[in-house]
ROMARLO-524388 format. One record per residue: x, y, z of N, C-alpha, C, O, CB in turn. Coordinates in steps of 0.02 Angstrom, whole numbers, plus 50000, padded with zeros to 5 digits. Glycine has a CB too. Layout:
<gubas>
XYZXYZXYZXYZXYZ...
</gubas>
This chain:
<gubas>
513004449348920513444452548872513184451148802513084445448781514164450048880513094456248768512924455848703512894462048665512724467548686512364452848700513114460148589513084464948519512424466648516511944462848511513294461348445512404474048520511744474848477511864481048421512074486748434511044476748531511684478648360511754481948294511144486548277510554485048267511844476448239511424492148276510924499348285510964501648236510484505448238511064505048333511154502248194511214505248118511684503248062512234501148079511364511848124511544503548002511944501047939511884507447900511424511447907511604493847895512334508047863512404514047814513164512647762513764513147775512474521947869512734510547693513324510147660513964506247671514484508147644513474515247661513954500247712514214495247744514634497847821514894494347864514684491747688514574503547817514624503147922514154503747963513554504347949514984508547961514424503448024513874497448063513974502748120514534505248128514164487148082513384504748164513584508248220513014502148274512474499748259513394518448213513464501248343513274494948370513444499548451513564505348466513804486548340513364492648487513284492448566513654487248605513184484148630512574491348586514134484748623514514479848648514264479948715514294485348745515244480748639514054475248743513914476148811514194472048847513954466348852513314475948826514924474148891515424467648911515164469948995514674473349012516544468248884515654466749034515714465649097515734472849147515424473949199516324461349101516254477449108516344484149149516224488349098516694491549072517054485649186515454489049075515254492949039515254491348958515554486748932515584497849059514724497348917514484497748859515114500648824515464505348841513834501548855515154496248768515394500348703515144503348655514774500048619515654497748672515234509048640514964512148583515334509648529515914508748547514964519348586515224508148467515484506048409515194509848353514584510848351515394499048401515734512648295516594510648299516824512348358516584517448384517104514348245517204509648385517634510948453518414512448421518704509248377517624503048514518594517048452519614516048449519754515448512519524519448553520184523248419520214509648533520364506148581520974509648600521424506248576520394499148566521244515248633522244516548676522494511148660522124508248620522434517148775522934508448672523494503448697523754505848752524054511048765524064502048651523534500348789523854500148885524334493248871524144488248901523004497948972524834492648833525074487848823525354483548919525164478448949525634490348762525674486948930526024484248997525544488949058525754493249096527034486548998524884486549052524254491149097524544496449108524794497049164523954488449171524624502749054524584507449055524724511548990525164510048950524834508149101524314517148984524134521748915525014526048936525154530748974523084528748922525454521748890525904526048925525684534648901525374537348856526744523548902526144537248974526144544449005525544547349026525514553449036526394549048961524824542149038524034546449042523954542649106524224537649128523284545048972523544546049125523444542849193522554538749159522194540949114523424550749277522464533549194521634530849169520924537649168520424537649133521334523549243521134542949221520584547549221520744550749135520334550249090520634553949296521444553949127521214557749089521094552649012520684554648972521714564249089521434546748999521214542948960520334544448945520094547648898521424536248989519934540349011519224541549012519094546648982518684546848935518954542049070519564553749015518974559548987519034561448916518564563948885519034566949028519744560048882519524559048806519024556148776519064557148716519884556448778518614553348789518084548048771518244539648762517894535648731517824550548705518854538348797518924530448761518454526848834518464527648895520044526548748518184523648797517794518948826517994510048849517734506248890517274519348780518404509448816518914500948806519674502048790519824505448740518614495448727520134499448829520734499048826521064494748785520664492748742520894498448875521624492248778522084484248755522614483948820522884488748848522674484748659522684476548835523334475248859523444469348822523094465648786523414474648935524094469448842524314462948798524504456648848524804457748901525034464948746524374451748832524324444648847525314442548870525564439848920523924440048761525544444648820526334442648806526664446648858527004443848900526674444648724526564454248860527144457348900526664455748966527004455349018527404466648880525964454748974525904457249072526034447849092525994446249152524674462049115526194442149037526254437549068526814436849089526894433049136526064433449046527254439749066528154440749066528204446449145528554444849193528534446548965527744453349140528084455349200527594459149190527484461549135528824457449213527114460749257527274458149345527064449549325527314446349371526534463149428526834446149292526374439549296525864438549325525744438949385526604435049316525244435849243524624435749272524284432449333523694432849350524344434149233524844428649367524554425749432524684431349474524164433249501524884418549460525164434549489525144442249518524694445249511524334445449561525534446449500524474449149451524014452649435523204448049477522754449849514524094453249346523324443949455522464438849478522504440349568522004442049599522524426149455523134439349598523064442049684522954449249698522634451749745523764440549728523224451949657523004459849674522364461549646522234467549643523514465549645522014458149629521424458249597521184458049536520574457449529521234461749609521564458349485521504458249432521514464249387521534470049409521104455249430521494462649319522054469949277521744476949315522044481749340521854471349159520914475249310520614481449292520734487349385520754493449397519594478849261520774481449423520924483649488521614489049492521644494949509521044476849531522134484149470522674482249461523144490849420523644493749438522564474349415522644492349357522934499149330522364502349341522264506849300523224499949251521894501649389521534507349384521014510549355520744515949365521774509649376520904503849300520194506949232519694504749249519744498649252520164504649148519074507149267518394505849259518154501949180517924496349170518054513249270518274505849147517994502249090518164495749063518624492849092518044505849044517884492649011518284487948976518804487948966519164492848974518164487048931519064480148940519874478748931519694472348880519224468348885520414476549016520294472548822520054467948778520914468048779521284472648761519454469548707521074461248807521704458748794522014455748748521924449648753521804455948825522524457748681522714453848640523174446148673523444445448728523094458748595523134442348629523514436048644524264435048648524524430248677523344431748598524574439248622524964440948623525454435748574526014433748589525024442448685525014433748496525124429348464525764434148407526244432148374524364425948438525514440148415526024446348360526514447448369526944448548326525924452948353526584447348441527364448848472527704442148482528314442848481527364453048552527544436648491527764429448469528224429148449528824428948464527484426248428527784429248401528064428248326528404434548295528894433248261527454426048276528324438148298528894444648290529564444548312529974448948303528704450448325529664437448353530334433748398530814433248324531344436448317530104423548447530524428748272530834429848225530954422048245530574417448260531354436048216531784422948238532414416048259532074413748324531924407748326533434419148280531954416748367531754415548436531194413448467530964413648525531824419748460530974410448391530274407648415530194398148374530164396148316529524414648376530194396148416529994386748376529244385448364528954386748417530214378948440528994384248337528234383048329528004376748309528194374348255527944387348283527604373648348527284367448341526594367048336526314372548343527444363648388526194361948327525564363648334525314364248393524814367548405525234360148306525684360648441525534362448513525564370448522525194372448567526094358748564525884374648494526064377048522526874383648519527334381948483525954372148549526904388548548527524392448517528024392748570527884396548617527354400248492528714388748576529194391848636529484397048613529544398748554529764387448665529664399448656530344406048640530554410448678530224411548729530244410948591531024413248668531564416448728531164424448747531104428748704532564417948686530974425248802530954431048838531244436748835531714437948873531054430048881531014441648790531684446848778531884451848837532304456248831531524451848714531454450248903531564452348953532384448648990532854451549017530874451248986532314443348979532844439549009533114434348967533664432048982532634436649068532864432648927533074427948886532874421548903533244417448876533704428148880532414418948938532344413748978531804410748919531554414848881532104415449063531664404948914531384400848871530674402148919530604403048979531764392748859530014401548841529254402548864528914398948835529054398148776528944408648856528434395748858527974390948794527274394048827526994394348882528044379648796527144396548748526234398748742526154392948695526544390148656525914408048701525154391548724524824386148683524244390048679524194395348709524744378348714523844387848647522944391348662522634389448720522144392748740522334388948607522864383748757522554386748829523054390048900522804391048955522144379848860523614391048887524124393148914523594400948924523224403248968524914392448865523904403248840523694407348834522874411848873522804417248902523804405648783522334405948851521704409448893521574408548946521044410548971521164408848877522114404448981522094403449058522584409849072522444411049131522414394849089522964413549058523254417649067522824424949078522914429049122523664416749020522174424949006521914429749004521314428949056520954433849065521804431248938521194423349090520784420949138521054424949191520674429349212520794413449148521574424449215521674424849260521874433449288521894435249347522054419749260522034438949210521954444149207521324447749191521314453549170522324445149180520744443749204520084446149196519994450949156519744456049180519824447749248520184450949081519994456149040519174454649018518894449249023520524456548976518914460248996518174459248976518194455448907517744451348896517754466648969518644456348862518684450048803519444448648799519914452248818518364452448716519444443148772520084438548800520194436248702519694434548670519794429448880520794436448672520934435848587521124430648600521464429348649521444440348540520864425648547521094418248551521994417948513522274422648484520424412748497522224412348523522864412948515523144409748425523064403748411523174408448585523434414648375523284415348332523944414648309524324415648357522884419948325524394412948236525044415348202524794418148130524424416548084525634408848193525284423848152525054430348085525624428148037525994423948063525154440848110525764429747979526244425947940526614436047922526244440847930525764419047855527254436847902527384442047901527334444847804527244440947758528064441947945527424453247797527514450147714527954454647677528084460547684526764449847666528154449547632527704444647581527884437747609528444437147634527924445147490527594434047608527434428747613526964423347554526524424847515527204430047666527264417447568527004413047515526294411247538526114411847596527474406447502525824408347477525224406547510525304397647538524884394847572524554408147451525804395147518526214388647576526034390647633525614388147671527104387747583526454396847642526584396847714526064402547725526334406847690527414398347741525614404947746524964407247744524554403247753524104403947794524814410047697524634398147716523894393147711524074387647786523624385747824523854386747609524584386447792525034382247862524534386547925524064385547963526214384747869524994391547905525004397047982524254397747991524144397348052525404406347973523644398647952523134398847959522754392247968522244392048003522994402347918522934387847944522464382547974522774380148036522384376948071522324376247925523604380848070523614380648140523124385548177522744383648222524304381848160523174391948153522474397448184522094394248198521994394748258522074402548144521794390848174521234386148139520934381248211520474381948251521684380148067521474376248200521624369748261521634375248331521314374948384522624364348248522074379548309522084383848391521474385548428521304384448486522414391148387521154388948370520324393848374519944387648428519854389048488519724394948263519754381648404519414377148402519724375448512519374374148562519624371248319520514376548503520454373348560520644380248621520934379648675521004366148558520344386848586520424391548647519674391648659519474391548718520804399548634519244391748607518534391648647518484384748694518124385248743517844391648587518754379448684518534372348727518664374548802518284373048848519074364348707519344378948811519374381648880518874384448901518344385548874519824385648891519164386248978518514391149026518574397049015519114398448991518514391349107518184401949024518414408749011518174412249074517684409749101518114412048941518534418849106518294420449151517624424149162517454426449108518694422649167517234425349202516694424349234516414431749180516744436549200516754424249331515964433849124515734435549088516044439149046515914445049037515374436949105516594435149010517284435248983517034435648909516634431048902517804428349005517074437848872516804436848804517554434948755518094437648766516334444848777517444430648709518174428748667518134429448592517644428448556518424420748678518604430948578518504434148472519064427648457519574425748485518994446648433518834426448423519484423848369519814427648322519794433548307519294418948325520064423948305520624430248237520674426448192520904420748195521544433248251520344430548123520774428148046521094430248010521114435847985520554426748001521464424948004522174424847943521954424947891521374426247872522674418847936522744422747843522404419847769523104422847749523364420547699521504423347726523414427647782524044429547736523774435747695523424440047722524314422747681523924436047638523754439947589523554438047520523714440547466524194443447586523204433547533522854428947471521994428747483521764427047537523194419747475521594430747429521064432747438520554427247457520034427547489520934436147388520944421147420520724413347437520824412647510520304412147543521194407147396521224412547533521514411147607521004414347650520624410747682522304414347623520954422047656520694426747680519804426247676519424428647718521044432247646519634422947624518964419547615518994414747654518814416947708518774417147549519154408347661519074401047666519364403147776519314398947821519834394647586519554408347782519734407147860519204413547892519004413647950520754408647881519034418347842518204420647878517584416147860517044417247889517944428747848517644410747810517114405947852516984399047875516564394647879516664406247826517694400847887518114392447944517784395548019517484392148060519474391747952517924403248023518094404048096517574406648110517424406848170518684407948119516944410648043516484413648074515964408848086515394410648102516284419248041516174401248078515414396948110515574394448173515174390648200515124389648064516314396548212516294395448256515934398048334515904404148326516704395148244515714396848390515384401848417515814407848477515714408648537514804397648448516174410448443516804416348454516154420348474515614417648465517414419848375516164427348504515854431648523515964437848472515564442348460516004432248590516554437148447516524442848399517334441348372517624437348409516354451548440517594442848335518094442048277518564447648276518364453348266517734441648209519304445948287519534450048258520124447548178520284441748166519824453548320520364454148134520494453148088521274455948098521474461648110520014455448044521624449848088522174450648102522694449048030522534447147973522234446448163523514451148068523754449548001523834455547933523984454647874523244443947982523684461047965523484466147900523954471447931524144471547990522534469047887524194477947858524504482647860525144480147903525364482347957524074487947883525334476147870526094473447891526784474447841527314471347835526014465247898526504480147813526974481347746526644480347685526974481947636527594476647742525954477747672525714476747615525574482447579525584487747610525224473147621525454482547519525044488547495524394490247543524084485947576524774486947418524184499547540523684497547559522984496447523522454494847551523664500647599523074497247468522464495047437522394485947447521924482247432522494497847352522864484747468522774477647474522544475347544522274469847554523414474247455522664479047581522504479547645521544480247668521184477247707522964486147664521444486447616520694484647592520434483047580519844483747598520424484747578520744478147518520174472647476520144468547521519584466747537520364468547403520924464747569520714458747595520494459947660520484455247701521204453647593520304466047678519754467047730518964465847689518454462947707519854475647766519084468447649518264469747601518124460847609517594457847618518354473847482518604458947604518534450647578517954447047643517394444647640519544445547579518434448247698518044446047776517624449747799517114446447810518454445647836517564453947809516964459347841516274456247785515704456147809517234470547822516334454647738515794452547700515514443947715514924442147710516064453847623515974440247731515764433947745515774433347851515534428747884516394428047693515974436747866515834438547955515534438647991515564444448011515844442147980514944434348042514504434748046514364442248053514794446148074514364430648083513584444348031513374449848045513214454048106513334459848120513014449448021512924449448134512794450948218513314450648273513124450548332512314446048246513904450548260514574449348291515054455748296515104457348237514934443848248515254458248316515784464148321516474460548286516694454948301515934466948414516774465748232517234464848207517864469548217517784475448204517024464248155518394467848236518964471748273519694469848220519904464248207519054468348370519964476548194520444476148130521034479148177521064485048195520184481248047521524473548194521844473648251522584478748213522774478548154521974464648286522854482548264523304484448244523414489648202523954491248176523474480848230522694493148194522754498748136522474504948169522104504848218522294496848063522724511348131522464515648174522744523648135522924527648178522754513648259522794525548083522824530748052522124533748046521614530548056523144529447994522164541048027521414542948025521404537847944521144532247950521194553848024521554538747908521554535447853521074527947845520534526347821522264534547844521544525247877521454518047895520544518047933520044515047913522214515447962520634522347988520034522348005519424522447976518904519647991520024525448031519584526747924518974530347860518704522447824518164519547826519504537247775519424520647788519134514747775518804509947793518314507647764519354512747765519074507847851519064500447890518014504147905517564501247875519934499047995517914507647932517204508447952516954509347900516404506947912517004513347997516924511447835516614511447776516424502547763515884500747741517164515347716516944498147782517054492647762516714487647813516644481647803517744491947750516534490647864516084485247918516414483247974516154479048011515874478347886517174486647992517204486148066517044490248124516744495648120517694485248076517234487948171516764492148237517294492048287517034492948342515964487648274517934491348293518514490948331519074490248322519304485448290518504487948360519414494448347520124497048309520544496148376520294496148432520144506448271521224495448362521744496548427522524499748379522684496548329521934486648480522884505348396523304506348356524054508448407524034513848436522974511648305524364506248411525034511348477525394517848420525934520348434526064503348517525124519248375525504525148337525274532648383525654537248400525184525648242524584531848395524614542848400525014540748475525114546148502523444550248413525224536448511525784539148591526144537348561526474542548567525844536348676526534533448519527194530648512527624537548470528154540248485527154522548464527024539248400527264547148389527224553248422527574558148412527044549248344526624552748476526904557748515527614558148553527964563048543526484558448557527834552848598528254552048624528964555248573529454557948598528154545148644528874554348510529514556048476529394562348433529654563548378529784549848430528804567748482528754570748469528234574848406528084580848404529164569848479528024569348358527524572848304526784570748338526714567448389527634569448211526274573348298525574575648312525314573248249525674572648199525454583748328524584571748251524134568848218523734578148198523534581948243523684561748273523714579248139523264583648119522774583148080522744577248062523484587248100522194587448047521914585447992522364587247929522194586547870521234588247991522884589347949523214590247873523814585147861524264586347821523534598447862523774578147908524234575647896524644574547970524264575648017524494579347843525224572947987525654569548033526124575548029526444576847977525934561648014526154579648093526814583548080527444585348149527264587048205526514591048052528004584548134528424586448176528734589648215529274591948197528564586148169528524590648272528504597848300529094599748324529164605648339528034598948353529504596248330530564597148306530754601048246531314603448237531034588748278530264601748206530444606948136530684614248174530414616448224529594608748075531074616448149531214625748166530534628148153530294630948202531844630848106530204627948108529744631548069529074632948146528594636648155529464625747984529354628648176528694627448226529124633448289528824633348343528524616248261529544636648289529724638448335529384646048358529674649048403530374637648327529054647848341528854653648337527964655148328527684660648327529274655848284527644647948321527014645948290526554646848358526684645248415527034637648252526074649448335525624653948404525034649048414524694648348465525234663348381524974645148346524344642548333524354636448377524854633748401524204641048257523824635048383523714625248432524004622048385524344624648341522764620448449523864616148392524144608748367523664607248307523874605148254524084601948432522884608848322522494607448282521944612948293521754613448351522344600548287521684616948250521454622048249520694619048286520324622448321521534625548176520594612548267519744613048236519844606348310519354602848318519394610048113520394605248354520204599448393520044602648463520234608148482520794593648395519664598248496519514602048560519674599448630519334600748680518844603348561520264595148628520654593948675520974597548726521054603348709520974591948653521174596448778521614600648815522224603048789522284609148785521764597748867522604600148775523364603348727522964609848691523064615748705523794596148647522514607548643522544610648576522144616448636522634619448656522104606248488521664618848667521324622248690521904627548744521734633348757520734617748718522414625348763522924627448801523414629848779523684634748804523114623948832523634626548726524334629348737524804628548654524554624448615524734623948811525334631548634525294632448543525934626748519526354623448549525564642948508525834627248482526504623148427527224625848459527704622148449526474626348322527334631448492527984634248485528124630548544528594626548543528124642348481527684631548608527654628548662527774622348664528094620548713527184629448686527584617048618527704609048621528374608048612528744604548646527324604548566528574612848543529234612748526529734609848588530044604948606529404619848504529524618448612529904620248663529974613648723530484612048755529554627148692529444611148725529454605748784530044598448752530464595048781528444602548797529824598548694530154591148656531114593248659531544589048675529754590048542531304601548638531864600848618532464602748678533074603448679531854604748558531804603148736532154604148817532164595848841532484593348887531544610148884531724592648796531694586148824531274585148894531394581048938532404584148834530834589248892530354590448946529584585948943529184586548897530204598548943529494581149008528904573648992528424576448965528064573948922528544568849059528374583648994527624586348992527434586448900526854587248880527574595849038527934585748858527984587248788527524579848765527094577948726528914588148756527894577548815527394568848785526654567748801526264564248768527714560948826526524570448848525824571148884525444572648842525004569348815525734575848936525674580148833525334583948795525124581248723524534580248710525694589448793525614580248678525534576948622525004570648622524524570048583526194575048606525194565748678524804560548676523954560448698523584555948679525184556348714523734566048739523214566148754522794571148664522214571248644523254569648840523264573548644522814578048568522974571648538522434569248524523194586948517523534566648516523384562748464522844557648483522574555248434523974559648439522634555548539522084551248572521494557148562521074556848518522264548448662521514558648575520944561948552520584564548486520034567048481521004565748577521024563348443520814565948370520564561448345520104561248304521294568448322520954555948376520624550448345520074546748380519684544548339521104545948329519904545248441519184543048470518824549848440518534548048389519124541948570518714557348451518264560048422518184559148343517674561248315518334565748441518654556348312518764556548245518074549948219517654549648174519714554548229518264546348267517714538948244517054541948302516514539048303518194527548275517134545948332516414546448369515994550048329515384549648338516414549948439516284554148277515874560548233515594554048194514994552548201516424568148177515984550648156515774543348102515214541548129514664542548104516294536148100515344538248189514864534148235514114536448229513644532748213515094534948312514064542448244513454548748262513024547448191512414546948181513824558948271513654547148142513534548748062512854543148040512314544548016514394546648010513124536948057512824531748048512014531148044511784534348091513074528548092511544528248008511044529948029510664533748019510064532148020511084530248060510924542348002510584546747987510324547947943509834551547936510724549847994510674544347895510654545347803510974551547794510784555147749509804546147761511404553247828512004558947815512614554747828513044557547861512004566247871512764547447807513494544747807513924549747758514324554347762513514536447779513604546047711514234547947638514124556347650514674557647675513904544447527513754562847647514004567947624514414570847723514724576047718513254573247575514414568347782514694567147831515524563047822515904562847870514164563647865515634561347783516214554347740516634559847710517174562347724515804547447660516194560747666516564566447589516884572047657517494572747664515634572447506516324575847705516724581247737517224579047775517714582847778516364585247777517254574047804518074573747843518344572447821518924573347841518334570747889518224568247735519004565847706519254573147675519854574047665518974558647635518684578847657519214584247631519464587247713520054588747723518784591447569519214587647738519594589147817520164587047818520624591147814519314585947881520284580547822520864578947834521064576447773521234570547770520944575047885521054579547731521484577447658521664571347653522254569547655522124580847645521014566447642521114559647639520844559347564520534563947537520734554947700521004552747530520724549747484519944550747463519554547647499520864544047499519624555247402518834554247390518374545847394518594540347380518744557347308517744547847417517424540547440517804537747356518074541147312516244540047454517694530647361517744526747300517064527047259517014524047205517934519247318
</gubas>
């Protein structure tokens, strides 16, 4: 298993992840299979959008069915069905998202089960014995994100427990060509956000993710203190900006030197009905759409958009019909893996930036800086 870095252009990086059940192309956008599964896709048609690497999460599959379950039936990838990679978060976000319901020590985080309410204690090796035992191809070390605003007190705390944690999820075993990232903090302080990409990038992590971001901050702030880490990171390492996933966001974050994204927005908005376009996010519950002949996205080449029109989705969402979610969710997955695969291609050629300039007027994003 190993990074290999294939091109630079203007600080993005087009690379090669080579895990256990297959190559990554990088930038990658990762689905969310949070509870092993892309809700409403089945793993084929996932695949045939182009995603190459999934997410599950650490927190909900240890809660239910449980990763010792999962490990007898064979493990995740058996288990839902995916051939490809699986890069399991730690499930350090949803934790702590407990709020009241979470105690934190350095050992370690208890807290109540919102399944049942039953008391849980994650530690950092709880935790990667957990992801051990769900055989994902990379396993996230176990991390506390601070929420914001937040003080740099409590930022600077929460990150050097990261810190102590990092140190004692690599000492564990990992499963059998298991690759592991750490995650950095720092809060939202540019000091912090410095001093924990190069606490964590001399550690020997396999690749990094950047956590802690687009939690309500500005987003220009969201950029700088990515700009901050992607620059001190090791180079030869894959960098993964957890939790983000607008075309927007995307534009940036790969301008800026990451190579892996995971976001639950294009199913969570499909499900409630809106669509990812190049002109923006739109609602296909509007009247205005009731009568609309056109696809979803003129210029995408998905199944929805190639099949079937705006009036039609309507029609599915305001009958309350599944097929409305399907549909939606396989065009918003798709706009966006082809969205970073066109980038990807870009890389390299010495056609980044005037390749950059054309999709941001495409999709009416922000001019390069």
């Amino acid at each position: 298993m190993s990074f290999e870095l294939l091109a630079e252009e203007g600080g993005a990086r087009r690379g090669r992840l080579h895990t256990a059940h297959g190559v990554i192309d990088t930038p990658a956008f990762m689905p969310v299979g949070t509870q092993a599964t892309v809700k409403a896709l089945t793993p084929d048609e996932v695949r045939d959008l182009g995603a190459q690497v999934l997410l599950g999460n650490t927190y909900h599959l240890a809660l239910r069915p449980g990763a010792e379950r999962i490990a007898r039936l064979g493990g995740l990838h058996r288990f839902m069905g995916w051939e490809g990679a699986i890069l399991t978060d730690s499930g350090g976000f949803q934790v702590f998202s407990l709020d009241h319901l979470v105690r934190v020590t350095d050992d370690g985080a208890t807290f109540r089960s919102h399944l049942d309410g039953s008391d849980q204690r994650f530690t950092p090796e709880s935790v990667m014995a957990i992801q051990r035992e769900l055989g994902s191809d990379i396993a996230m070390a176990f991390d506390q994100p601070v929420s914001w605003p937040s003080t740099s007190e409590t930022a600077r705390a929460a990150m050097e427990r990261t810190h102590r944690w990092a140190a004692r999820c690599l000492a564990t075993e990992a499963a059998p060509g298991q690759l592991r990232f750490g995650i950095v903090q720092g809060g939202f302080d540019d000091d912090l956000r410095r001093e924990s990409a190069e606490s964590l990038g001399g550690l020997s992590f396999d690749g990094f993710g950047v956590g802690g971001l687009s939690l309500g901050e500005p987003k220009a702030l969201t950029y700088d203190l990515l700009s901050v880490q992607t620059a001190i990171l090791p180079r030869e390492r894959p960098r993964y900006l957890m939790g983000v996933g607008t075309p927007g966001d995307l534009v940036e974050a790969i301008v800026r030197g990451v190579d892996m994204f995971d976001c639950v927005l294009p199913t969570r908005i499909a499900r409630n009905g809106s669509i990812l376009t190049r002109r923006g996010r739109i609602n296909l519950r509007n009247r205005r759409f009731i009568e609309d002949k056109g696809p979803p996205d003129e210029a995408c080449d998905c199944y929805t958009c190639r099949r079937f029109s705006r009036a039609y989705l309507r029609h599915l969402f305001m009958a309350g019909e599944i097929l409305g979610h399907r549909l939606a969710s396989i065009h918003n997955l798709r706009l966006l893996v082809r969205l970073v695969a066109q980038i990807r291609e870009a890389i390299g050629s010495g056609g980044l930036v005037p390749a950059m300039t054309t999709l941001r007027a495409e999709w009416a994003l922000a001019p390069l800086p």
